[in-house]
C-alpha positions as CSV (number, residue, x, y, z in Angstrom):
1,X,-36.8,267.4,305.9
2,X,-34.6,270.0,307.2
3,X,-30.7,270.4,306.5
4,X,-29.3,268.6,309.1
5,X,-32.1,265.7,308.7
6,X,-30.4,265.3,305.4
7,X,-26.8,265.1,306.1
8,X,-27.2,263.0,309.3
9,X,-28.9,260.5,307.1
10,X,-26.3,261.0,304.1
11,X,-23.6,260.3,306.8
12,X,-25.3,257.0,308.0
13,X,-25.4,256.0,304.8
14,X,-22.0,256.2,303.8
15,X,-21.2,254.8,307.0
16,X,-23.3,251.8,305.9
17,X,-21.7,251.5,302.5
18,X,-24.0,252.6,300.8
19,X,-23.1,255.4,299.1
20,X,-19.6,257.2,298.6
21,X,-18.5,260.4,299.4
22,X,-16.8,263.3,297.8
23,X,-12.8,263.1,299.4
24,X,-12.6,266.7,299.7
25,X,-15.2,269.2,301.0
26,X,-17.3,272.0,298.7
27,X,-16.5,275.4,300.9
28,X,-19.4,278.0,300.2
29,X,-19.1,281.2,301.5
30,X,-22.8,282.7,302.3
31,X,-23.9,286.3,303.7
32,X,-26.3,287.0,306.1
33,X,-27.9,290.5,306.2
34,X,-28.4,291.2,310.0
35,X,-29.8,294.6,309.9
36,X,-28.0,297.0,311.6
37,X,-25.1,295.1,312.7
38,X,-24.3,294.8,309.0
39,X,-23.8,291.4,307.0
40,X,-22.0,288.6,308.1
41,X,-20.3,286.2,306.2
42,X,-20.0,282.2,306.9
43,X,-17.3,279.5,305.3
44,X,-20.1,276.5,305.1
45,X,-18.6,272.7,304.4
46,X,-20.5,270.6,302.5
47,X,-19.8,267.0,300.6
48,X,-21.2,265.4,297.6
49,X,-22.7,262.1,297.9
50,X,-22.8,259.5,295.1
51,X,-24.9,256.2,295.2
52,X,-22.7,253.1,294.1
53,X,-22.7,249.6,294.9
54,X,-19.1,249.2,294.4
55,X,-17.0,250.1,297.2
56,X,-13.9,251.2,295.4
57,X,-13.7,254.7,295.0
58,X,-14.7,256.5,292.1
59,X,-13.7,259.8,289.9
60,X,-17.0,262.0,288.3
61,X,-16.3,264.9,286.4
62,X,-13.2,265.8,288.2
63,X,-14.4,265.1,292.1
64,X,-12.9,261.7,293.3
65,X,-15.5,259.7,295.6
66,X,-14.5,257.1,298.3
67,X,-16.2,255.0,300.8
68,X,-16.3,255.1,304.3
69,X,-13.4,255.3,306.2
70,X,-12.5,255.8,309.5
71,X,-9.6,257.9,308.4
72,X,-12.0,260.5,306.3
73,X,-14.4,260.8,309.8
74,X,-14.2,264.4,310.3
75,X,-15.8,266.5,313.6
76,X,-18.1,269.4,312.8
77,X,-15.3,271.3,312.8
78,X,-13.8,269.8,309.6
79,X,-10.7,268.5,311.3
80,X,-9.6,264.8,311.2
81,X,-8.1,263.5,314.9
82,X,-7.1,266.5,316.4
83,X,-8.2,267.7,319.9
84,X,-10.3,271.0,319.6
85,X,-9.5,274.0,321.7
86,X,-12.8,273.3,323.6
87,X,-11.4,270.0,324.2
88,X,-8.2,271.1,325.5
89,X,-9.6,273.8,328.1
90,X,-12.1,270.8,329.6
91,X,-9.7,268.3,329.9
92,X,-7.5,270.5,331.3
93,X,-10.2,271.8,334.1
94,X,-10.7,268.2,334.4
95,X,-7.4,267.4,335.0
96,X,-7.7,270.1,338.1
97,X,-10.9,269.2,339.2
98,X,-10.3,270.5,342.4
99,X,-9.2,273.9,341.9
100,X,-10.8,276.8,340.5
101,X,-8.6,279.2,338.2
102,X,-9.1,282.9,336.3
103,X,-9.4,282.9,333.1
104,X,-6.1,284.5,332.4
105,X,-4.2,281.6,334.5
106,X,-6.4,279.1,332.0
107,X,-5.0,281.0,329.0
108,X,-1.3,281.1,330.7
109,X,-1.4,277.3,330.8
110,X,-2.4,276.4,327.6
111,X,-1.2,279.1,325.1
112,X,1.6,276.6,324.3
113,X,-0.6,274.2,323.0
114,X,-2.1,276.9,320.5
115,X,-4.9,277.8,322.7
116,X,-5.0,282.3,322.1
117,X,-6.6,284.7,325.1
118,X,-10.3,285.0,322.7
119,X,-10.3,281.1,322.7
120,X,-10.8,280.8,326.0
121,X,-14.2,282.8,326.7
122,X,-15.9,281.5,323.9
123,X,-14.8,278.0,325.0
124,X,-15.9,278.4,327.9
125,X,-19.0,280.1,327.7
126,X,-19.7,277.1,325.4
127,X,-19.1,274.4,328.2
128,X,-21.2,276.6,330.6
129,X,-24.4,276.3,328.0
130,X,-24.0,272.7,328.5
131,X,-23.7,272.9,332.4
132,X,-20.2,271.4,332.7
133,X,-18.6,274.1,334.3
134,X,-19.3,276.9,336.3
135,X,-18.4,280.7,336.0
136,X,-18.2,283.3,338.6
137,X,-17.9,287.2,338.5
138,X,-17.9,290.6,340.3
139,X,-22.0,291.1,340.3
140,X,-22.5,294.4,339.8
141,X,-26.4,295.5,339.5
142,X,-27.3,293.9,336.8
143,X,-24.5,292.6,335.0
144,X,-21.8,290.4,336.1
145,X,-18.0,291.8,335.4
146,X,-14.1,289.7,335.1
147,X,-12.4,290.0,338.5
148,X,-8.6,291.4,337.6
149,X,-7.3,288.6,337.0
150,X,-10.5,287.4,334.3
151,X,-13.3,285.3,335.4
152,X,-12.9,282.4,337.9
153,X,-13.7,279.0,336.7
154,X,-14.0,275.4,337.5
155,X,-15.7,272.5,336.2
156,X,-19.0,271.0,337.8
157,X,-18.7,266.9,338.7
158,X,-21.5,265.3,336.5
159,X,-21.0,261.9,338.7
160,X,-22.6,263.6,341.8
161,X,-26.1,265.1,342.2
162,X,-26.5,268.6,340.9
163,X,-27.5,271.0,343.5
164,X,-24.1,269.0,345.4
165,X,-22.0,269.4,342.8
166,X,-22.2,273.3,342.3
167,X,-22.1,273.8,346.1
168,X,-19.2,272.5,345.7
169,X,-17.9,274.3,342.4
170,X,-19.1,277.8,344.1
171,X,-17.0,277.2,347.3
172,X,-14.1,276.3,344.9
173,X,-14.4,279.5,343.6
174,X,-14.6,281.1,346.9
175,X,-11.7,278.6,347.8
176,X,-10.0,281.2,344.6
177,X,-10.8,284.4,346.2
178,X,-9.4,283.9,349.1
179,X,-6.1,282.8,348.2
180,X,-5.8,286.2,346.9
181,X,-6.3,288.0,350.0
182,X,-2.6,288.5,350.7
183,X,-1.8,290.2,347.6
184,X,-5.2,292.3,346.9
185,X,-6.0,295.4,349.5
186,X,-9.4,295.1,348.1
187,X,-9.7,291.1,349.1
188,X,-8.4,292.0,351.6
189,X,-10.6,294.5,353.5
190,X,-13.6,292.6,352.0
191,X,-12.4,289.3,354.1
192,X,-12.0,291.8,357.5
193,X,-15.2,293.1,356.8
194,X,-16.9,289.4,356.5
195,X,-15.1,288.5,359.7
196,X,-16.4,291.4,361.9
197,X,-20.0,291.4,360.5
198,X,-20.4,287.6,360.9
199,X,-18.6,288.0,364.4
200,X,-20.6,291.0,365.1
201,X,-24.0,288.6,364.0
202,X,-23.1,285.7,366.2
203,X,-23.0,288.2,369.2
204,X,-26.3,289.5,368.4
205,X,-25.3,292.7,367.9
206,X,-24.8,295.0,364.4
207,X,-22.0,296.5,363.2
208,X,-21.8,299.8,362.4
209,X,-20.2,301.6,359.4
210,X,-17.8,303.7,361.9
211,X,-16.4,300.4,363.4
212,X,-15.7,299.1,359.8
213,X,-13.6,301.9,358.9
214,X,-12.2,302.3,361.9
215,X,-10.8,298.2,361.5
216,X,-9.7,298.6,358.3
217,X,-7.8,301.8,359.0
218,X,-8.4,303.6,355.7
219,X,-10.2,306.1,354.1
220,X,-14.0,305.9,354.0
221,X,-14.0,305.8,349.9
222,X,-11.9,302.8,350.7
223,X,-14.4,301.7,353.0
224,X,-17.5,302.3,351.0
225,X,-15.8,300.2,347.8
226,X,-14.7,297.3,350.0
227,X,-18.2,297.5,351.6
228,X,-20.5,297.7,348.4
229,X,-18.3,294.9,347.0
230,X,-18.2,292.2,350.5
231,X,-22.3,293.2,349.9
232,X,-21.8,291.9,345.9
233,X,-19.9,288.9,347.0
234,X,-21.7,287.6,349.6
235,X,-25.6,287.8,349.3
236,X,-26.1,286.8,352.9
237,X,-24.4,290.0,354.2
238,X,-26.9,292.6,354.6
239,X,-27.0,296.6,355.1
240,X,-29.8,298.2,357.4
241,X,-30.2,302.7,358.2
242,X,-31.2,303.9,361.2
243,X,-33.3,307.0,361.2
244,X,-32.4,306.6,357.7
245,X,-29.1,307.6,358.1
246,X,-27.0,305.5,360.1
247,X,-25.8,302.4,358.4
248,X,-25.1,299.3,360.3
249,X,-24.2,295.8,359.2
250,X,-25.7,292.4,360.1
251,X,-25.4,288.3,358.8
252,X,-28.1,286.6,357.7
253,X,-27.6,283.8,360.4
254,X,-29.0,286.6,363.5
255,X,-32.4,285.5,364.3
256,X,-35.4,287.8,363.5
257,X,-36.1,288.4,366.9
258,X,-32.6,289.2,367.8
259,X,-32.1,291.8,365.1
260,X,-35.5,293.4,366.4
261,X,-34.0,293.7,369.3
262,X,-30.7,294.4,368.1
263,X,-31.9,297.4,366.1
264,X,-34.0,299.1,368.7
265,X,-31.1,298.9,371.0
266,X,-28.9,301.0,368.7
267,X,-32.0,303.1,368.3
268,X,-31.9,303.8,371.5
269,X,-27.9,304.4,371.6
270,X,-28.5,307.0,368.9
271,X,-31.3,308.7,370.3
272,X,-29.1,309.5,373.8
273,X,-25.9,309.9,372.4
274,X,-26.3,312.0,369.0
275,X,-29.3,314.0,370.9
276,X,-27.0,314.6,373.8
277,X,-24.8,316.3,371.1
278,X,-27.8,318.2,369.3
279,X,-29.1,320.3,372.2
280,X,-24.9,320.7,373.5
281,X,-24.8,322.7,369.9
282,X,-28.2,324.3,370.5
283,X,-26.9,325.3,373.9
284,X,-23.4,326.9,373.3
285,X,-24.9,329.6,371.9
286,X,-26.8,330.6,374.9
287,X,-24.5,330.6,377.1
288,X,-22.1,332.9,374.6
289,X,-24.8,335.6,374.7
290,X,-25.6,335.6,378.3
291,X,-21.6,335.7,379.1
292,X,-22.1,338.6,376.6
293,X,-24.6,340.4,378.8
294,X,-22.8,342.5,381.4
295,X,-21.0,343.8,378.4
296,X,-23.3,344.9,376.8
297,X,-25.2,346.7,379.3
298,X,-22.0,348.1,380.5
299,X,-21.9,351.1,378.9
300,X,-25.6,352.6,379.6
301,X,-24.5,353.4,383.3
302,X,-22.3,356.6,381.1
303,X,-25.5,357.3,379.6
304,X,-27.1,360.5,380.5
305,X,-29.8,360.0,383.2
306,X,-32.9,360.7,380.8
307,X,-32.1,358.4,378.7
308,X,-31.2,355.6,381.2
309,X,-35.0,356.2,382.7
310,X,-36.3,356.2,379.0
311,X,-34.5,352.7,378.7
């Protein structure tokens, strides 16, 4: 039987009366080599069992035994009627059920009830294990990164189907980012540039990187951030070159046909208006030299006459 075969059957036990139970705990403290991440060291709780059909509480060798009590019932935790922190953070995401906060404005809440800025993540990456909450971050590549204010979190209604339910937590979360979009630049510009592609989409048409900057009248680092991010944030946004070069910007919701068409239209615009400008470059030169020309021959009519005829 393995170890917690044992004490779960211990515990029923005692609960039956059948047996009593040490009234304090045995604390053993037991390394663990873990190669090289060095040795870690555990505080394990254990209890002594004693079988007895009296149910008055006993005292062997210096340990005092008692029966079952609902006062005695511990938690895993060791603690005896208090709320764990766990507890606190998902009652209180209960509680606001339907909002969606950053981590940091969890921890602001609660620190008066004991709950300290490491408690939170670890709570809540616990509650995310078990599928009651969900948790959203920047995506970048292949990792996903705290927003500035921490991650954004809400909890995921168990009464309602699940697929529904986290539809419904992610555009909470969404819900979140946009409240922030009068006091981030970055939101900001990543909202505008939603706007104008899905705008730009239900037109037909693309939009082009050039068009972006020039609506959100900043610099093109600026740009490229807010861009690369909007394309993080929302999958159905998408990025196409031209000639492998020109970038223009489309939604999801434009019809295969239409962004066929779409694209070999700005082909086309590219083609006129960017050769147009090639061959006027090609061209200026030309015309220098030939302006250039009665210059240059100029000065052979001063030239002695045998050497004029030998030109």
């Amino acid at each position: 039987m393995g170890w917690d075969s044992v004490g779960n059957g211990l515990q029923r036990l005692w609960h039956g009366g059948l047996v009593l139970r040490s009234a304090e705990p045995i604390l053993d403290r037991r390394g663990v080599f873990r190669g090289r991440a060095g040795k870690s060291r555990n505080l394990r709780r254990a209890y002594l069992f004693l079988a007895s059909s009296s149910p008055e509480p006993l005292t062997v060798e210096g340990v005092r035994f008692v029966p079952y009590s609902d006062e005695l019932q511990v938690d895993s935790r060791g603690h005896q009627g208090a709320e764990s922190k766990v507890q606190i953070i998902r009652s209180f995401l209960e509680e606001h059920g339907d909002r969606a906060f950053y981590s940091k404005q969890v921890y602001e809440a609660l620190k008066d009830r004991g709950i300290k800025k490491p408690d939170i993540m670890s709570s809540i990456r616990l509650l995310e294990r078990r599928g009651i909450v969900y948790v959203r971050g920047y995506q970048t590549g292949e990792k996903v990164t705290p927003f500035k204010y921490g991650y954004l979190i809400t909890r995921v209604d168990s009464s309602k189907p699940r697929e529904a339910a986290l539809r419904e937590a992610v555009d909470r979360t969404t819900a979140a980012l946009e409240g922030d979009f009068a006091i981030s630049p970055i939101i900001s510009r990543i909202h505008i540039i939603k706007d104008q592609i899905i705008a730009s989409s239900h037109l037909r048409g693309l939009m082009s990187y050039q068009q972006i900057v020039e609506k959100l009248e900043c610099t093109e680092g600026e740009a490229d951030q807010a861009i690369t991010r909007a394309l993080q944030l929302y999958p159905d946004l998408r990025e196409v070159k031209i000639f492998n070069r020109w970038r223009y910007y489309y939604h999801t919701s434009l019809l295969e046909e239409d962004l066929k068409a779409a694209l070999a239209m700005q082909e086309n615009y590219i083609r006129v208006t960017k050769g147009r400008a090639n061959r006027s470059r090609r061209e200026s030169p030309i015309r220098l030299s030939i302006r250039w020309l009665p210059s240059l021959r100029a000065p052979t009519a001063s030239l002695p006459g045998h050497i004029q005829r030998a030109h």
